[in-house]
mmJSON file of the N, C-alpha and C atoms, coordinates in Angstrom:
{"data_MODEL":{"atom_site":{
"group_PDB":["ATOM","ATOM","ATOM","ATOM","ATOM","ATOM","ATOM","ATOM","ATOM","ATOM","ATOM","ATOM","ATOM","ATOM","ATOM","ATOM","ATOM","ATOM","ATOM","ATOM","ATOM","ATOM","ATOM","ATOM","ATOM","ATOM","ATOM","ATOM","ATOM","ATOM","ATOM","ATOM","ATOM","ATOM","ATOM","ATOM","ATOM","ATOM","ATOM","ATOM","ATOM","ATOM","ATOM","ATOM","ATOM","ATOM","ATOM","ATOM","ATOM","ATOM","ATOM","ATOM","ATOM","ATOM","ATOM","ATOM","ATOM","ATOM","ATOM","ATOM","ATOM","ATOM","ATOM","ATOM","ATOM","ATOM","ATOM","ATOM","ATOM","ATOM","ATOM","ATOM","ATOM","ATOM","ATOM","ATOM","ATOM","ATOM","ATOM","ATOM","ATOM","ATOM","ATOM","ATOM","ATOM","ATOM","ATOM","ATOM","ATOM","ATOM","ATOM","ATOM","ATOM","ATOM","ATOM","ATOM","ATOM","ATOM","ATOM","ATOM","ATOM","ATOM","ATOM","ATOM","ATOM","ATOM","ATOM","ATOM","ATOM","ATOM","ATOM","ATOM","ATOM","ATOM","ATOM","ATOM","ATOM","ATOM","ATOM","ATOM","ATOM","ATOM","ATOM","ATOM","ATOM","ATOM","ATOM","ATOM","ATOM","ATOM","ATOM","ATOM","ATOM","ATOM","ATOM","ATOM","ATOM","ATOM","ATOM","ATOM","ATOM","ATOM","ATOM","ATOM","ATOM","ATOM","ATOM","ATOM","ATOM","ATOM","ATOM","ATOM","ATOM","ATOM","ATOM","ATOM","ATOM","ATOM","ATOM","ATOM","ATOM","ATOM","ATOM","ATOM","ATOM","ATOM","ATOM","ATOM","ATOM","ATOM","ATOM","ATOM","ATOM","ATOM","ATOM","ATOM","ATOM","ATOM","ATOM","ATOM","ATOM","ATOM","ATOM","ATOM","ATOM","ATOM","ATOM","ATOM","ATOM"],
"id":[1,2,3,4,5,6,7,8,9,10,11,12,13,14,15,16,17,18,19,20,21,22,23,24,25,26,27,28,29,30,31,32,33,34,35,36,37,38,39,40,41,42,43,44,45,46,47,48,49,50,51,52,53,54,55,56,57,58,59,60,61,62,63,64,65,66,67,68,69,70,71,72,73,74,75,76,77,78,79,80,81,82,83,84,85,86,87,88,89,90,91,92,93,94,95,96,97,98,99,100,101,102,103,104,105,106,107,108,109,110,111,112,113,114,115,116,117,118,119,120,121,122,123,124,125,126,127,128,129,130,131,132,133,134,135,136,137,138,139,140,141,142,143,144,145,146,147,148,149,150,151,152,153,154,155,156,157,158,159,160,161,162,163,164,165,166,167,168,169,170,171,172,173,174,175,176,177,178,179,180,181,182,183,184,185,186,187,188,189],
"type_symbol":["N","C","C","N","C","C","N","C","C","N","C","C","N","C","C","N","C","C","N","C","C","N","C","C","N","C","C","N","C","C","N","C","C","N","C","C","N","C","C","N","C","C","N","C","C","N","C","C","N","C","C","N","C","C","N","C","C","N","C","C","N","C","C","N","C","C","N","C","C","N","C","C","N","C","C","N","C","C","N","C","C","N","C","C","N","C","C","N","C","C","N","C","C","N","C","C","N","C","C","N","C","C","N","C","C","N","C","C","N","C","C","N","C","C","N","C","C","N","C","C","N","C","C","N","C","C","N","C","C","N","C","C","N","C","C","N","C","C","N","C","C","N","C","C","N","C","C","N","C","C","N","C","C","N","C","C","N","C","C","N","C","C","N","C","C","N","C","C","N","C","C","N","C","C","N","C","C","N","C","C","N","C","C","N","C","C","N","C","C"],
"label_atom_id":["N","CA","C","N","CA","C","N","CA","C","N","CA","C","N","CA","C","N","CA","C","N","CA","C","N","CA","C","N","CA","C","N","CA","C","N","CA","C","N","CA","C","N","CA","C","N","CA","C","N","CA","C","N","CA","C","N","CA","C","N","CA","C","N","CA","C","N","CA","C","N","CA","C","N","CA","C","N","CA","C","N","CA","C","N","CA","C","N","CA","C","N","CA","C","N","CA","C","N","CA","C","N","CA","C","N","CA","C","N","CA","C","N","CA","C","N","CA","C","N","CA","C","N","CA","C","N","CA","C","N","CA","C","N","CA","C","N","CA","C","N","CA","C","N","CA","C","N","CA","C","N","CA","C","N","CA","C","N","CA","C","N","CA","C","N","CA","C","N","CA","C","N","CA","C","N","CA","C","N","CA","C","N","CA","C","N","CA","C","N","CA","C","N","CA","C","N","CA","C","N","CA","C","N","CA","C","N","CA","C","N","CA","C","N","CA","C","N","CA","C"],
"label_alt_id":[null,null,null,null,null,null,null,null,null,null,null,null,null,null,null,null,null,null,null,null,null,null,null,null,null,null,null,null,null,null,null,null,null,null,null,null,null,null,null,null,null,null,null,null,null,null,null,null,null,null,null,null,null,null,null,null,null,null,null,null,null,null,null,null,null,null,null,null,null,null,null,null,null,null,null,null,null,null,null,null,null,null,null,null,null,null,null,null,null,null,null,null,null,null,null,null,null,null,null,null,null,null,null,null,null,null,null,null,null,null,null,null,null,null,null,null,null,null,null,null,null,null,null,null,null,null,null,null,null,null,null,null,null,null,null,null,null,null,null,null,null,null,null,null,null,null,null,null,null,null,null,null,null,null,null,null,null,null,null,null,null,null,null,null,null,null,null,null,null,null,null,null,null,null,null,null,null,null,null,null,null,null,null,null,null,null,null,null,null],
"label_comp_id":["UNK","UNK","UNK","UNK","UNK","UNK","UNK","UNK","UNK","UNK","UNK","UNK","UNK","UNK","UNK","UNK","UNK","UNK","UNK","UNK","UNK","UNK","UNK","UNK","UNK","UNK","UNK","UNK","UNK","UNK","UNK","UNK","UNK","UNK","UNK","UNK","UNK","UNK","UNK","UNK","UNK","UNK","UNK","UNK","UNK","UNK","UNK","UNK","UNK","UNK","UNK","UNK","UNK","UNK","UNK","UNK","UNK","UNK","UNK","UNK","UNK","UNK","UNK","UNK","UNK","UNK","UNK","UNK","UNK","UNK","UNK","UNK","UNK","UNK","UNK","UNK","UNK","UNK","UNK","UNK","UNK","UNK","UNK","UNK","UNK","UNK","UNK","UNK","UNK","UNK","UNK","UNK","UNK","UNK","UNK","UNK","UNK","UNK","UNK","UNK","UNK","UNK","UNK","UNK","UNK","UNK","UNK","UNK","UNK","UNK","UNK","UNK","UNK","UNK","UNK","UNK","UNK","UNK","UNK","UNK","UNK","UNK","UNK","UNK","UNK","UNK","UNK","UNK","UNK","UNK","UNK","UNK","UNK","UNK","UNK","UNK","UNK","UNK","UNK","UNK","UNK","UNK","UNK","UNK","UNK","UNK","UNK","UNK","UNK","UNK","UNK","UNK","UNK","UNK","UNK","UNK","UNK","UNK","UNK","UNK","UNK","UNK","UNK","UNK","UNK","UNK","UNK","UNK","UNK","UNK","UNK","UNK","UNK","UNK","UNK","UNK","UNK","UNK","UNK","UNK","UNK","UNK","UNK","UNK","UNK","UNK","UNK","UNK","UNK"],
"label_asym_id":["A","A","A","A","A","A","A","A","A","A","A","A","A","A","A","A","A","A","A","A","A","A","A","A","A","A","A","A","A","A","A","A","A","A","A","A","A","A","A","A","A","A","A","A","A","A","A","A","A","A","A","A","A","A","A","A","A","A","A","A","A","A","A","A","A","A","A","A","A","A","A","A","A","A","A","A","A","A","A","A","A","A","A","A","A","A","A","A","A","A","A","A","A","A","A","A","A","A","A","A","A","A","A","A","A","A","A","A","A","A","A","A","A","A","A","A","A","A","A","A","A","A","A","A","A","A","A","A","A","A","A","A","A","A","A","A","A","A","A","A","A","A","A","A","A","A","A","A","A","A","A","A","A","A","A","A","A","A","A","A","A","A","A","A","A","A","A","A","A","A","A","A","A","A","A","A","A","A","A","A","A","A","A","A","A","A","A","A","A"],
"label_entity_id":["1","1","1","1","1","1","1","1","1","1","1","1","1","1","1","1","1","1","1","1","1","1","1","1","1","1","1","1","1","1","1","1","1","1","1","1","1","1","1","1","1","1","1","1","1","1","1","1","1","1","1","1","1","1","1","1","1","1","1","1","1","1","1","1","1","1","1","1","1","1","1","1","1","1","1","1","1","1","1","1","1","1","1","1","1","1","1","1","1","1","1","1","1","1","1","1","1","1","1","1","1","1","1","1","1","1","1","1","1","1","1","1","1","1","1","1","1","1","1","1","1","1","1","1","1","1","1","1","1","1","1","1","1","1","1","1","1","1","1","1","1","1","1","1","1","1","1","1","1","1","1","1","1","1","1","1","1","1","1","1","1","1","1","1","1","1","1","1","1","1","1","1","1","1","1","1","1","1","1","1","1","1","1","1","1","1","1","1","1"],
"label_seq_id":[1,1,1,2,2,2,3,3,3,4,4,4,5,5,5,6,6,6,7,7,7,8,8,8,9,9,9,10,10,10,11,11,11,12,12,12,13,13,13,14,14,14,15,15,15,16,16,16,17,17,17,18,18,18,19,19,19,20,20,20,21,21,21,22,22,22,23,23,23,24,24,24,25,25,25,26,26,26,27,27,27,28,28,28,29,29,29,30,30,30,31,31,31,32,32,32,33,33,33,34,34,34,35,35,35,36,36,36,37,37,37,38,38,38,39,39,39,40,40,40,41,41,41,42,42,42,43,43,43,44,44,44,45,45,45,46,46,46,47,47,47,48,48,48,49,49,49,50,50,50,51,51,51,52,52,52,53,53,53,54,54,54,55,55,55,56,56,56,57,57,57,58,58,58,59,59,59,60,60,60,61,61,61,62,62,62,63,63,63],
"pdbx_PDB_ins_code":[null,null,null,null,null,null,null,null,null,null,null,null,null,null,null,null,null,null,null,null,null,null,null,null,null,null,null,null,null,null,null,null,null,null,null,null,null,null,null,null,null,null,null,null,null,null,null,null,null,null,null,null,null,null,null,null,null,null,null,null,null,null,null,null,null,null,null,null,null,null,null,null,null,null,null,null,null,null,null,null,null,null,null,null,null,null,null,null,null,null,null,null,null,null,null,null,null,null,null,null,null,null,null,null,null,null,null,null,null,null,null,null,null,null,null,null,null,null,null,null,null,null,null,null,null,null,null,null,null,null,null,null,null,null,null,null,null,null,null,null,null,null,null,null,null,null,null,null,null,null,null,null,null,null,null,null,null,null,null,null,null,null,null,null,null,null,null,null,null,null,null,null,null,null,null,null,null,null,null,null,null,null,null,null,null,null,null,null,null],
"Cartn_x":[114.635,113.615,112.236,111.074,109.973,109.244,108.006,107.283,106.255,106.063,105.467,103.48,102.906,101.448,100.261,99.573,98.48,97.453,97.19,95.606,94.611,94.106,93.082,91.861,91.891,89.87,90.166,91.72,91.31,91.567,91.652,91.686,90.083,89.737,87.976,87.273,87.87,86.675,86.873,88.335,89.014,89.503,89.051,89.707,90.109,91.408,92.199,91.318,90.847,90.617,91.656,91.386,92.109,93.141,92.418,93.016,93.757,93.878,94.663,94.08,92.729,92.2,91.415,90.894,90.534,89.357,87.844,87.153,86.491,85.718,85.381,83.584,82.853,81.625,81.116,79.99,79.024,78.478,78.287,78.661,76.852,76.605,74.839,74.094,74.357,73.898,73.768,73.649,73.56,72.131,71.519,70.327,69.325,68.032,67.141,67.313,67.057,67.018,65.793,64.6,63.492,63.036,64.382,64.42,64.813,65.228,66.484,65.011,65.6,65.062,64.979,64.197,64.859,65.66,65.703,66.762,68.775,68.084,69.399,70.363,69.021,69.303,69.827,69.01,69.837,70.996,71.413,72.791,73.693,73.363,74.418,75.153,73.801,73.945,75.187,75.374,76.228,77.851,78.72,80.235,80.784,81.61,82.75,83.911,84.675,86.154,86.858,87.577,88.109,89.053,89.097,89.845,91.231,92.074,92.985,94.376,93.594,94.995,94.701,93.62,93.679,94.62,94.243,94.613,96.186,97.239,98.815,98.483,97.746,97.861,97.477,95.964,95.222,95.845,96.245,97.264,98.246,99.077,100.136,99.832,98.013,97.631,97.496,96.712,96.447,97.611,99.323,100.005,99.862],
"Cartn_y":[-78.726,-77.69,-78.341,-77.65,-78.834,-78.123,-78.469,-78.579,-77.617,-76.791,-75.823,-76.401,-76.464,-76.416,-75.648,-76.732,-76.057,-75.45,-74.519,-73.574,-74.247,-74.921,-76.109,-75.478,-74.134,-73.224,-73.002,-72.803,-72.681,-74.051,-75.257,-76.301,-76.933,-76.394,-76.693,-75.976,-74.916,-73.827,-73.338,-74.14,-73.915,-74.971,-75.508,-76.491,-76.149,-76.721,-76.393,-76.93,-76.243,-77.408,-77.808,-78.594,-79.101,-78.086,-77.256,-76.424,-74.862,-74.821,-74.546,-73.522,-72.791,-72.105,-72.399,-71.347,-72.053,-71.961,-72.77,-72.826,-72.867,-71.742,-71.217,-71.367,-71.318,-71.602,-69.753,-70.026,-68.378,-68.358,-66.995,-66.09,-66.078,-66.374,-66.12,-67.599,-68.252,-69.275,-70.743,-70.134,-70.976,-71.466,-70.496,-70.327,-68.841,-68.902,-67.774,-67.545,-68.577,-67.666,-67.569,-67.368,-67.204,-65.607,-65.049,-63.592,-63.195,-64.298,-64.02,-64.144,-63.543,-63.706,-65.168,-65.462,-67.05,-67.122,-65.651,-65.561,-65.421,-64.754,-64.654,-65.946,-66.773,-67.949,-69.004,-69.173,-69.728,-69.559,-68.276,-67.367,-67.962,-68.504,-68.636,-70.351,-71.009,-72.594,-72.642,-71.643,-71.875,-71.622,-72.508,-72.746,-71.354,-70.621,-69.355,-69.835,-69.055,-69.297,-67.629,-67.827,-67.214,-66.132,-64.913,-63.825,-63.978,-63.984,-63.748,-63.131,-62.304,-61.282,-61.788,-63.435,-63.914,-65.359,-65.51,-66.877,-67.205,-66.975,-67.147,-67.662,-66.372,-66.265,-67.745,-68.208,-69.259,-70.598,-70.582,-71.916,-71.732,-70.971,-70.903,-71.84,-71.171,-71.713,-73.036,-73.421,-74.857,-75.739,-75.408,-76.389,-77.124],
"Cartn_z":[188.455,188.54,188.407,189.541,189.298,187.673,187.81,186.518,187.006,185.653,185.882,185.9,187.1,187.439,186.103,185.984,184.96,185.873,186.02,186.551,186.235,187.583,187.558,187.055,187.095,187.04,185.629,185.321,183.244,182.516,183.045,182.299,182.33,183.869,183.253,182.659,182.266,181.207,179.96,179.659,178.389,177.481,176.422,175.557,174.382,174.005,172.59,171.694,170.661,169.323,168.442,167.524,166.477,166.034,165.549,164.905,165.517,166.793,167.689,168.231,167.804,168.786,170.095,170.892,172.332,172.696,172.992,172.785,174.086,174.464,175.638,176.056,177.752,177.666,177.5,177.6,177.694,179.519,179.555,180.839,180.972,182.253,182.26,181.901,181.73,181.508,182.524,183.806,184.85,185.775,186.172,186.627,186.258,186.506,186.238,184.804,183.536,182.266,182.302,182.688,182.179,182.068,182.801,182.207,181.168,180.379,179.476,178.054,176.739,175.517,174.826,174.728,173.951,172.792,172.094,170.944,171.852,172.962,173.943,174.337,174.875,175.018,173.998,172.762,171.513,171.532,171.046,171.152,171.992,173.086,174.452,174.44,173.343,173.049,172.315,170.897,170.243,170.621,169.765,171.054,170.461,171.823,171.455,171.309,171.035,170.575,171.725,171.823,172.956,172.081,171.681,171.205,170.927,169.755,169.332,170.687,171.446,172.379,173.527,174.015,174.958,174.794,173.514,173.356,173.996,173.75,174.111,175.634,176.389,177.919,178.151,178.034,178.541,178.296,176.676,176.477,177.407,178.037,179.038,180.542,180.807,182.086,181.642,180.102,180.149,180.355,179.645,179.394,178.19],
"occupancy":[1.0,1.0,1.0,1.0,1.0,1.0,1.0,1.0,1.0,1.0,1.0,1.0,1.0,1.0,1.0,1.0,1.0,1.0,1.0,1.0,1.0,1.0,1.0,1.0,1.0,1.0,1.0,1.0,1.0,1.0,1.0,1.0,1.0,1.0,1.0,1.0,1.0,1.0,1.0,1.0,1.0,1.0,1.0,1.0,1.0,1.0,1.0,1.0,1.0,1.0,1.0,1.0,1.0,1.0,1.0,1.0,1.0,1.0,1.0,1.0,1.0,1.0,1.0,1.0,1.0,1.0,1.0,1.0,1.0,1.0,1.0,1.0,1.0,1.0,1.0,1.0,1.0,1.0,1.0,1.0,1.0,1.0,1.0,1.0,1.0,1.0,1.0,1.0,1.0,1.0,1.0,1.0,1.0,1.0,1.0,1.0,1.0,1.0,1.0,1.0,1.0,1.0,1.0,1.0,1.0,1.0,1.0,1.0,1.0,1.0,1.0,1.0,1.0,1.0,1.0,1.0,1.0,1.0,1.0,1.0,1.0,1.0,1.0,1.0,1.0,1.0,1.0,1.0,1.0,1.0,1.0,1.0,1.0,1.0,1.0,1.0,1.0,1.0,1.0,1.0,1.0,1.0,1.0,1.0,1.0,1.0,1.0,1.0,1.0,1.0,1.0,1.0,1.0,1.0,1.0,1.0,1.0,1.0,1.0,1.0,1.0,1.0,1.0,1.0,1.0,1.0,1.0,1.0,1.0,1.0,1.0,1.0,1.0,1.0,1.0,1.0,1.0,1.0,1.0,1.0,1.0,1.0,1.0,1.0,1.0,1.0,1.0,1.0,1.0],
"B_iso_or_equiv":[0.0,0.0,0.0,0.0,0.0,0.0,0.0,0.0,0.0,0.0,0.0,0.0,0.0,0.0,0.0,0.0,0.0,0.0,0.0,0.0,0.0,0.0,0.0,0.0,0.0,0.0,0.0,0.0,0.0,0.0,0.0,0.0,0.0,0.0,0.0,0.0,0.0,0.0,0.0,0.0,0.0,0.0,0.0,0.0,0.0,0.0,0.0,0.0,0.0,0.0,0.0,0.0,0.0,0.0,0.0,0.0,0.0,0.0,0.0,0.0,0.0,0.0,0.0,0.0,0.0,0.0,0.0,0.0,0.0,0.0,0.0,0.0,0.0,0.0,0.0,0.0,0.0,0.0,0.0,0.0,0.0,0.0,0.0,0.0,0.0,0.0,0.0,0.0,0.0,0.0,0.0,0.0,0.0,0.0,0.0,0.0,0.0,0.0,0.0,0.0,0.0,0.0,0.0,0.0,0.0,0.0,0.0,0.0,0.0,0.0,0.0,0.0,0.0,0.0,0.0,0.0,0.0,0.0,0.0,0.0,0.0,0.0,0.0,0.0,0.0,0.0,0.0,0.0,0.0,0.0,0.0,0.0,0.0,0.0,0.0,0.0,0.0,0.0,0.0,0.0,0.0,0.0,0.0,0.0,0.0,0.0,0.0,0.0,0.0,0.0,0.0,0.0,0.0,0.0,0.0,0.0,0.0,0.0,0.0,0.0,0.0,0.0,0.0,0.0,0.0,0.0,0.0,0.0,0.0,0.0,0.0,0.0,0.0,0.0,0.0,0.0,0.0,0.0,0.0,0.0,0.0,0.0,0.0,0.0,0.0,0.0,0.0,0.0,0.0],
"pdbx_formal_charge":[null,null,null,null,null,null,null,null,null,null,null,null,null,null,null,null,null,null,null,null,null,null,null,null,null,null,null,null,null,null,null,null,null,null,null,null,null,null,null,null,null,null,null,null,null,null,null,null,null,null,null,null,null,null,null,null,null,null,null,null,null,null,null,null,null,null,null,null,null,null,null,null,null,null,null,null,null,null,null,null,null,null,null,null,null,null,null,null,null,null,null,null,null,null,null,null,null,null,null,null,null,null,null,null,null,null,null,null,null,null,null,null,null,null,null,null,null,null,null,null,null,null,null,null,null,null,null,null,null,null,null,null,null,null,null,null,null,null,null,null,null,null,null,null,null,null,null,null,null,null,null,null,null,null,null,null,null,null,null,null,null,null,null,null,null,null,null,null,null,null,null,null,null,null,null,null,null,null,null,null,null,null,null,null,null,null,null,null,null],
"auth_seq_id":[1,1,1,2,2,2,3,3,3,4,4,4,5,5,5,6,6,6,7,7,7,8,8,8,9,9,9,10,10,10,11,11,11,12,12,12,13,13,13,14,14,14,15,15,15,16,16,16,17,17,17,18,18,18,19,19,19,20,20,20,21,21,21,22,22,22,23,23,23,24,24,24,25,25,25,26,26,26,27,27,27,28,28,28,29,29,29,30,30,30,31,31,31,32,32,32,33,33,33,34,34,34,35,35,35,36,36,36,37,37,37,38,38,38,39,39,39,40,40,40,41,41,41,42,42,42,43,43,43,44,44,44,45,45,45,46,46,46,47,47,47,48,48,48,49,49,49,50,50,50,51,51,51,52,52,52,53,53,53,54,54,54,55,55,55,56,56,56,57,57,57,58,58,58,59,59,59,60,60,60,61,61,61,62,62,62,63,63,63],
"auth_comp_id":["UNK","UNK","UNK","UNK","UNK","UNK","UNK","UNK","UNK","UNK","UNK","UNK","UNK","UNK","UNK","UNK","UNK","UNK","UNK","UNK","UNK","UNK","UNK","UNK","UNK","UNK","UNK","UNK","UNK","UNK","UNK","UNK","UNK","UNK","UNK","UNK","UNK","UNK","UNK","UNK","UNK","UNK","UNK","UNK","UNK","UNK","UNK","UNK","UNK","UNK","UNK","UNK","UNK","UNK","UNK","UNK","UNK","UNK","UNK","UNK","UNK","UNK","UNK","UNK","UNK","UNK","UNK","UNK","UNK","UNK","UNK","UNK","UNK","UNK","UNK","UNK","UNK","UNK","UNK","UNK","UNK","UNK","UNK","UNK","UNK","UNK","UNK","UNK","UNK","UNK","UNK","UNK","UNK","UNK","UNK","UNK","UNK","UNK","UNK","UNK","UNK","UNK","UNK","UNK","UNK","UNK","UNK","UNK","UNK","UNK","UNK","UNK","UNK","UNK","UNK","UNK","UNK","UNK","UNK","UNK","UNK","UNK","UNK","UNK","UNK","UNK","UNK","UNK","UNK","UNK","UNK","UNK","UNK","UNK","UNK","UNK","UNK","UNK","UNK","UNK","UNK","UNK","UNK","UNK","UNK","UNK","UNK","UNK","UNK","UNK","UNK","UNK","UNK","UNK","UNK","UNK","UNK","UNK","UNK","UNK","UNK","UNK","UNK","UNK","UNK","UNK","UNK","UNK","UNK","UNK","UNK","UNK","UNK","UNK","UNK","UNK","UNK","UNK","UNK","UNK","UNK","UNK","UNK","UNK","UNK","UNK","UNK","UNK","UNK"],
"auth_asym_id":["A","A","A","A","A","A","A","A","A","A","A","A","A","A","A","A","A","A","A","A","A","A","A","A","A","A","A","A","A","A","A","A","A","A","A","A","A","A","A","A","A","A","A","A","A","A","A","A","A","A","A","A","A","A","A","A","A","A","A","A","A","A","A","A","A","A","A","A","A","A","A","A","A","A","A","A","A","A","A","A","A","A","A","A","A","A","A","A","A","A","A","A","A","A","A","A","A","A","A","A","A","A","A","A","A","A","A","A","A","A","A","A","A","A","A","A","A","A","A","A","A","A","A","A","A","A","A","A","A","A","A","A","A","A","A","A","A","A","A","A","A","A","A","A","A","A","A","A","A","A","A","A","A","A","A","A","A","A","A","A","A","A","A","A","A","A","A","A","A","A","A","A","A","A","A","A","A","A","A","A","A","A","A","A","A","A","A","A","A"],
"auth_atom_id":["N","CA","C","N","CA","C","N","CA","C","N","CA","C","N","CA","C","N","CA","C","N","CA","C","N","CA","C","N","CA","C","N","CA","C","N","CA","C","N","CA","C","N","CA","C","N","CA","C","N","CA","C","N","CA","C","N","CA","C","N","CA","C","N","CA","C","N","CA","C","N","CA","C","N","CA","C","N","CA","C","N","CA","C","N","CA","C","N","CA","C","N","CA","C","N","CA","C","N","CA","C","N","CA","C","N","CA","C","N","CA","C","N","CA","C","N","CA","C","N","CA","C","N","CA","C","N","CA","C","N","CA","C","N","CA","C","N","CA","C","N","CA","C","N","CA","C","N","CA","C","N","CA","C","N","CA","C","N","CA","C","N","CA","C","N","CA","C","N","CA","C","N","CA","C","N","CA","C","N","CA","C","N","CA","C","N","CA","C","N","CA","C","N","CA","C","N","CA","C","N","CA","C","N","CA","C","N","CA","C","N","CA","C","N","CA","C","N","CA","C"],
"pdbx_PDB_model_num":[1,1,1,1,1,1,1,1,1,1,1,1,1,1,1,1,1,1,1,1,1,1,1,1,1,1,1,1,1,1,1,1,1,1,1,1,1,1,1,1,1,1,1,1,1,1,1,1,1,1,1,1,1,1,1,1,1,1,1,1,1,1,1,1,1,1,1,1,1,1,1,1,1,1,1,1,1,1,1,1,1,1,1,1,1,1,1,1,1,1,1,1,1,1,1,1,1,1,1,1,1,1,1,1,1,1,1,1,1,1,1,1,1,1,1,1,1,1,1,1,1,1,1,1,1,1,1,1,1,1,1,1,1,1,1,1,1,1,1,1,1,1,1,1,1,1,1,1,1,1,1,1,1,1,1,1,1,1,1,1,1,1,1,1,1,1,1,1,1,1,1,1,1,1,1,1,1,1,1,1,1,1,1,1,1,1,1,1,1]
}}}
């Protein structure tokens, strides 16, 4: 039986940490912030962690 394929678009936007949660980028943060608040922007620097009732799924795509 072959081997099950990791989902190439969630291994670049998703990494395990240490401690086994999954550590995700922020949404909006590509081009045009100068619309954005600079408190908005701060906000968007600091790292997310990806929700408890997502986590199972995404480790599945990572492998």
């Amino acid at each position: 039986m072959p081997k099950m394929k990791s989902v190439k678009g969630a291994v670049k936007r998703f990494k395990v940490k240490k401690n086994g949660s999954v550590k995700r980028g922020t949404a909006y943060r590509s081009h045009i912030l100068t619309k954005q608040d600079a408190s908005t922007r701060r906000e968007q620097n600091s790292p997310k962690v990806v929700s408890k009732a997502d986590e199972a799924n995404i480790k599945a795509m990572i492998n």
